[in-house]
Backbone bond lengths (Angstrom), bond angles and torsions (degrees), N, CA, C in turn:
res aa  C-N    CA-C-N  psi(-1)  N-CA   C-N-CA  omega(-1)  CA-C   N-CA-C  phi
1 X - - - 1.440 - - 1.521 108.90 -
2 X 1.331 108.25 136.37 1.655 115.43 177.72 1.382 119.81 -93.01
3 X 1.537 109.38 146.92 1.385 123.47 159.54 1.509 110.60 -24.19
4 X 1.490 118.23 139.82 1.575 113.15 -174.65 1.503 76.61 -111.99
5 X 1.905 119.95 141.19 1.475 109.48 162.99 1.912 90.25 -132.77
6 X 1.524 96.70 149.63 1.582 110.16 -152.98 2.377 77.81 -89.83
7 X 1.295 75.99 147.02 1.700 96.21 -165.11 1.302 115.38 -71.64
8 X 1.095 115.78 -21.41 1.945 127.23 176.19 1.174 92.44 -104.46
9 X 0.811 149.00 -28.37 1.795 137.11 -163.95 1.726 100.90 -79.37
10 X 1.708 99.80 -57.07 1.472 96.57 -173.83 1.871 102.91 -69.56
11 X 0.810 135.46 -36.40 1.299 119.11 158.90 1.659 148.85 -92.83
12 X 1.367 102.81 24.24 1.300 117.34 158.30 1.455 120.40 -63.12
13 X 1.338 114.76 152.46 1.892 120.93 -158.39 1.790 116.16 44.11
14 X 1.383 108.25 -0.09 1.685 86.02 162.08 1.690 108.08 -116.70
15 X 1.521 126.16 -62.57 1.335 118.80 167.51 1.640 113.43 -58.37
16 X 1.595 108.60 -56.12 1.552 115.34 -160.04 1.483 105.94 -107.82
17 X 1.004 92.98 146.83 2.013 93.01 -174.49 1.916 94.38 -96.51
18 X 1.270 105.42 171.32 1.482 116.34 -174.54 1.990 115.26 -90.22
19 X 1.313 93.95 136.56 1.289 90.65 -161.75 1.548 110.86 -82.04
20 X 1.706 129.71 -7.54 1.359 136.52 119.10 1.294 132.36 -57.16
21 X 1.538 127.79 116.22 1.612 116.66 159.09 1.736 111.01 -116.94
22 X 1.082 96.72 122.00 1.127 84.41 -166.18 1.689 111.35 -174.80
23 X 1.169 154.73 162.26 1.842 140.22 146.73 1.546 87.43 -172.84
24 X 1.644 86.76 139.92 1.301 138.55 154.59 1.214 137.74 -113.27
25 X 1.311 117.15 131.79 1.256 120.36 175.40 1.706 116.38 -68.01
26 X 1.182 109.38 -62.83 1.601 97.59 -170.81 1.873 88.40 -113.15
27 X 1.462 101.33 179.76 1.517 120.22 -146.13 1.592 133.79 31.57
28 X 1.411 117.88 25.20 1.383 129.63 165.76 1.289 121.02 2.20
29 X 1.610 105.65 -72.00 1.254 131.22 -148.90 1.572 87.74 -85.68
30 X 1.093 127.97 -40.48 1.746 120.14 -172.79 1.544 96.10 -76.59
31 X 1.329 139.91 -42.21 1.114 127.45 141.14 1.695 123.01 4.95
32 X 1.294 87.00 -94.21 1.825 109.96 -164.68 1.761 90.90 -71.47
33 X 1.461 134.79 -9.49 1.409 109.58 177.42 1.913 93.54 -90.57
34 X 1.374 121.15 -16.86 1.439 132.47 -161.07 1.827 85.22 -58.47
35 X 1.436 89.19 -78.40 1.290 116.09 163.90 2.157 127.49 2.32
36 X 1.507 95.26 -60.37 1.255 133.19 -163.22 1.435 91.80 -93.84
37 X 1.493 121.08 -35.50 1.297 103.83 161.53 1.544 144.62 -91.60
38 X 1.248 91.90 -6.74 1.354 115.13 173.23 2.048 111.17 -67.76
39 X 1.089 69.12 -82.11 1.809 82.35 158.04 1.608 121.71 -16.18
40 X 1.187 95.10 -67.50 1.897 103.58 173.54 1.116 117.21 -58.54
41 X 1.173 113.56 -44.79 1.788 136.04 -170.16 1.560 98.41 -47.78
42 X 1.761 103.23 -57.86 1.557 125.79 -155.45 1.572 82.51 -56.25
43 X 1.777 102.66 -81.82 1.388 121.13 -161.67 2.088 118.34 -40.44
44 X 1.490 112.06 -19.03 1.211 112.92 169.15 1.126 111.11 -89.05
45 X 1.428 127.91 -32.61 1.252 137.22 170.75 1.685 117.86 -46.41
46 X 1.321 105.72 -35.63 1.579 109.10 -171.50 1.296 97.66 -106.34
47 X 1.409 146.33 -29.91 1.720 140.21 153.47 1.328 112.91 -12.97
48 X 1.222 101.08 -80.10 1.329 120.43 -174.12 2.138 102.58 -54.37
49 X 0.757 120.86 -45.71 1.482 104.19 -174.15 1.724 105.78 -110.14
50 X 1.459 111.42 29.47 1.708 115.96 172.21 1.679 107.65 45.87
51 X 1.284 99.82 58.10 1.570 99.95 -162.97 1.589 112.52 -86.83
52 X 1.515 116.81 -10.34 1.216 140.74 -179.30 1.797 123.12 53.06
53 X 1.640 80.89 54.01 2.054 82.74 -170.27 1.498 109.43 -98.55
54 X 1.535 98.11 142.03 1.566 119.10 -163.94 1.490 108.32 -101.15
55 X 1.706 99.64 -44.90 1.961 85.06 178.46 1.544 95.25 -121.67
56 X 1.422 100.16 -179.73 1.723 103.08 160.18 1.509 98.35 -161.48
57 X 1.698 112.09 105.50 1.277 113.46 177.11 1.522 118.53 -107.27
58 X 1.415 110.00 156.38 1.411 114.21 -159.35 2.058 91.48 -125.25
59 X 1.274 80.19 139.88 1.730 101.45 170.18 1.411 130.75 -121.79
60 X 0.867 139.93 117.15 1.690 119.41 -175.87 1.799 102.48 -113.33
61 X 1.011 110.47 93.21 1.558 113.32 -173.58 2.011 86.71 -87.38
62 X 1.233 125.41 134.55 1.357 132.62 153.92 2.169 90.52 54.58
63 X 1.350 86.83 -161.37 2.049 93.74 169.02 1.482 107.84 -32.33
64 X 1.306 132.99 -53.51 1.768 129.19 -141.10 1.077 95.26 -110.04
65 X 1.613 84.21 175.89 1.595 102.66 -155.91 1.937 81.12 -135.14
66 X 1.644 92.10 135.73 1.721 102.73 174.43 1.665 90.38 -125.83
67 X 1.425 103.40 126.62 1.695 94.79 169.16 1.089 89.94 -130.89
68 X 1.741 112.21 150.35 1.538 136.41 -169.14 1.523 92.16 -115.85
69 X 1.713 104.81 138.53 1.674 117.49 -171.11 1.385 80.14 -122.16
70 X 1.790 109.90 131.34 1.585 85.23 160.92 1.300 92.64 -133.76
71 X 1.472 119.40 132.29 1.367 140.73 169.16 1.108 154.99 -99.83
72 X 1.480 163.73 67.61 1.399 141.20 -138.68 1.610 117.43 -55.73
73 X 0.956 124.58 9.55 1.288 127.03 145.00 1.287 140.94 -144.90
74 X 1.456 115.55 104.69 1.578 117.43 -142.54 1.555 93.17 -111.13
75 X 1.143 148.21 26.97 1.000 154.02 151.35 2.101 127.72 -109.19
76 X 1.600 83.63 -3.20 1.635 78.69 148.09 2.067 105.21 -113.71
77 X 0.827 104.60 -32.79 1.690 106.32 158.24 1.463 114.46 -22.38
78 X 1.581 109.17 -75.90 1.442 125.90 -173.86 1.735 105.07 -64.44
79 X 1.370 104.91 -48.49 1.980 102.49 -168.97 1.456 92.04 70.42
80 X 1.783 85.63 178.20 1.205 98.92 -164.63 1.420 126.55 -72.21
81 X 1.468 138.35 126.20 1.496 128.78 -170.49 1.510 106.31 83.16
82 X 1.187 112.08 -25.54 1.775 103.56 -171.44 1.623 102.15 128.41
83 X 1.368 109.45 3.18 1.973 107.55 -147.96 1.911 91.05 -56.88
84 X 1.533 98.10 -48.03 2.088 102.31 -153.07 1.610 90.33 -73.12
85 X 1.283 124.89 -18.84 1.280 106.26 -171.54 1.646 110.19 -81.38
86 X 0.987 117.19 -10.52 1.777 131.90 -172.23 1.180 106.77 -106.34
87 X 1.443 130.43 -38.11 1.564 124.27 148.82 1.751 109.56 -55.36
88 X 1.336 136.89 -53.37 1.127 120.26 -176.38 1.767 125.20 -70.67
89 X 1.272 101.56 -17.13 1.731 113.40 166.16 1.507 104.91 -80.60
90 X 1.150 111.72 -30.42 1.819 95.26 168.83 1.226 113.60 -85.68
91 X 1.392 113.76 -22.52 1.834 99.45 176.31 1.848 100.09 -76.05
92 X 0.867 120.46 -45.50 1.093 116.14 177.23 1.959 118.62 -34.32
93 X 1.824 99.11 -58.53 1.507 92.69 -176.16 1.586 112.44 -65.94
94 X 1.336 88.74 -30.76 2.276 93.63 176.19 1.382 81.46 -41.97
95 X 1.244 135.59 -90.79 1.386 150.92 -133.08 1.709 117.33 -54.61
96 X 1.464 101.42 -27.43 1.393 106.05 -165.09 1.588 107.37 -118.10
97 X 1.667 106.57 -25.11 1.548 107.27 -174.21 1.661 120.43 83.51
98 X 1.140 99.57 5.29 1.449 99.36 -178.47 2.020 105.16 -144.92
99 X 1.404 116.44 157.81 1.058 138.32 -163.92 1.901 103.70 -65.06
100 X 1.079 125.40 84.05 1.747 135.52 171.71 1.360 106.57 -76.47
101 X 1.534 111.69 117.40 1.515 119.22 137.68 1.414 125.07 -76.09
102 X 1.043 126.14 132.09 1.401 128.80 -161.95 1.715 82.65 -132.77
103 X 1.708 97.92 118.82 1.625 131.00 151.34 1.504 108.48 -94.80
104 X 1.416 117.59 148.84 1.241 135.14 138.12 1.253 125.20 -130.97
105 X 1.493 97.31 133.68 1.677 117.37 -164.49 1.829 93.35 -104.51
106 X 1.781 119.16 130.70 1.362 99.13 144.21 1.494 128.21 -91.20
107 X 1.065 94.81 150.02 1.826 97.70 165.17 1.116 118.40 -85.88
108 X 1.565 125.95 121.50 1.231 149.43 -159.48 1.656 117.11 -73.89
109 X 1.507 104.06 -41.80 1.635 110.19 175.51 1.717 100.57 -123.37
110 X 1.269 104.15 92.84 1.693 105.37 178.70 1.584 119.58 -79.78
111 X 1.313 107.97 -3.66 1.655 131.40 164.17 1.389 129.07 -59.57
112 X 1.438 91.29 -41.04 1.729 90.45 177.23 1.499 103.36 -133.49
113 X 1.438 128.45 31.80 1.309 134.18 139.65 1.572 123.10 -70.81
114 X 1.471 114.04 103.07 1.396 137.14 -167.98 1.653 109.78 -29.33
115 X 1.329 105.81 -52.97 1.688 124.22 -169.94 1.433 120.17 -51.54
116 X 1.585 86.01 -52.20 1.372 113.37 -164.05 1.960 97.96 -84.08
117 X 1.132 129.45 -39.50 1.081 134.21 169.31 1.437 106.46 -43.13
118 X 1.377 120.93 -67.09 1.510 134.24 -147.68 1.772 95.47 -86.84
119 X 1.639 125.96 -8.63 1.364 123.23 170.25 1.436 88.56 -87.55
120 X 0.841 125.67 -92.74 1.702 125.38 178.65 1.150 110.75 -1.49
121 X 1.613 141.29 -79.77 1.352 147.47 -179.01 1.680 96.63 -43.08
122 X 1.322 132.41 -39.71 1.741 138.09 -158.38 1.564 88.52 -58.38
123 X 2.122 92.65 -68.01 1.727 106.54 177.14 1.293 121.46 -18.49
124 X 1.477 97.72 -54.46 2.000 87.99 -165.32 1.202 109.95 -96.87
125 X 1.384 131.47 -6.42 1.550 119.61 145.96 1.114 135.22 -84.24
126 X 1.189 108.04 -8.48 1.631 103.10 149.43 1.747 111.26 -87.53
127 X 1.124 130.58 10.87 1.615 124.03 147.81 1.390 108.05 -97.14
128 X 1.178 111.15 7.45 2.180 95.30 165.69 1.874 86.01 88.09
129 X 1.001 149.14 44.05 1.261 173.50 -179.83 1.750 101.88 -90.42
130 X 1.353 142.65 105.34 1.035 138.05 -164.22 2.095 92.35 -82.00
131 X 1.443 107.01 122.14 1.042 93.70 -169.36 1.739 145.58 -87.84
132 X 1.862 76.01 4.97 1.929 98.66 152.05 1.243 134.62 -54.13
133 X 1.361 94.19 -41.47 1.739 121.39 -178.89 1.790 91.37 -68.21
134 X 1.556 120.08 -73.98 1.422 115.48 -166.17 1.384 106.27 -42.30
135 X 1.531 124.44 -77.51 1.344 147.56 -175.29 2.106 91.88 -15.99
136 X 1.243 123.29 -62.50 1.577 141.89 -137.65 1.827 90.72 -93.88
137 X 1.470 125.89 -31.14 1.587 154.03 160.85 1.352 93.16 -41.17
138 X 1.322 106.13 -81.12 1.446 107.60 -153.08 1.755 101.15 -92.38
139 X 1.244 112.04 -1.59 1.781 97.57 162.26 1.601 126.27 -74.49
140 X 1.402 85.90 -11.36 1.667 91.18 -171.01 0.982 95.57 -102.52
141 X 1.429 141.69 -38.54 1.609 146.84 174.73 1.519 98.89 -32.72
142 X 1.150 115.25 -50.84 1.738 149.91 -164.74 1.519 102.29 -51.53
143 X 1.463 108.13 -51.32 1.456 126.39 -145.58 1.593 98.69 -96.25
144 X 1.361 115.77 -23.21 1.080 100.78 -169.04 1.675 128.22 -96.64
C-alpha cells in the first residue's frame, strides 16, 4: 500500500499559489482562526445571494488585511454603485477589528473552475436533478 499525498498540498507554490500570504511570528494561531473566519463570513455571504465564489485569499501586508474574492459573478458581489461590496468590507472589519481592503477578482472561465463546477453539480441535485444528466452537463460545459 502507498503513501497517500493530499493533491493541493503537494502542489502548492508550483502550479497553485497559497490562498494565505502572509507569517507571523507571535499570534499565529489567532491569525489562521482570523483567517478561518473570514472565509466563512465570505462563503455565507455569497450563499445567500448565489454569488458563485471560488477563492478567497487573505494577505496581511504590515497592520491590514487585503483579501481577494474571486467569483464568476462580480457584479452581484459589488451591487449596485459598489453599495454590497462596502457593506461586506464593513462586516468584515466588525468581524476582524482591523482595517480590510476588499478586492474582487472575476473568473474568466467559470466552466472549468473545479469549485464552482462541483457547487453547480451539488445545485442540481439538490433540485431532484438526475445526477448522470448533471455530471455529463457540466463535462461538456468543461469541454468546450
Amino acid at each position: 500500500m502507498g503513501q497517500k499525498v493530499h493533491p493541493i498540498g503537494f502542489r502548492v507554490g508550483v502550479i497553485r499559489d497559497w490562498d494565505s500570504r502572509w507569517f507571523l511570528d507571535k499570534g499565529y494561531a489567532d491569525a489562521v482562526y482570523e483567517d478561518y473566519k473570514i472565509r466563512r463570513f465570505v462563503k455565507e455571504y455569497s450563499a445567500s445571494r448565489n454569488a458563485a465564489i471560488s477563492r478567497v485569499e487573505i494577505d496581511r501586508p504590515g497592520g491590514k488585511l487585503r483579501v481577494t474574492v474571486h467569483t464568476a459573478r462580480p457584479g452581484i458581489v459589488i451591487g449596485k454603485k459598489g453599495e454590497d461590496v462596502e457593506v461586506l468590507r464593513k462586516e468584515l472589519e466588525r468581524l476582524v477589528g482591523k482595517q480590510v481592503h476588499l478586492n474582487i477578482q472575476e473568473i474568466h472561465h467559470p466552466d472549468i473552475d473545479a469549485q464552482l463546477v462541483a457547487e453547480s453539480i451539488a445545485q442540481q441535485i439538490e433540485k431532484r436533478i438526475a445526477y448522470k444528466r448533471a455530471m455529463r452537463q457540466a463535462i461538456m460545459r468543461a469541454m468546450k
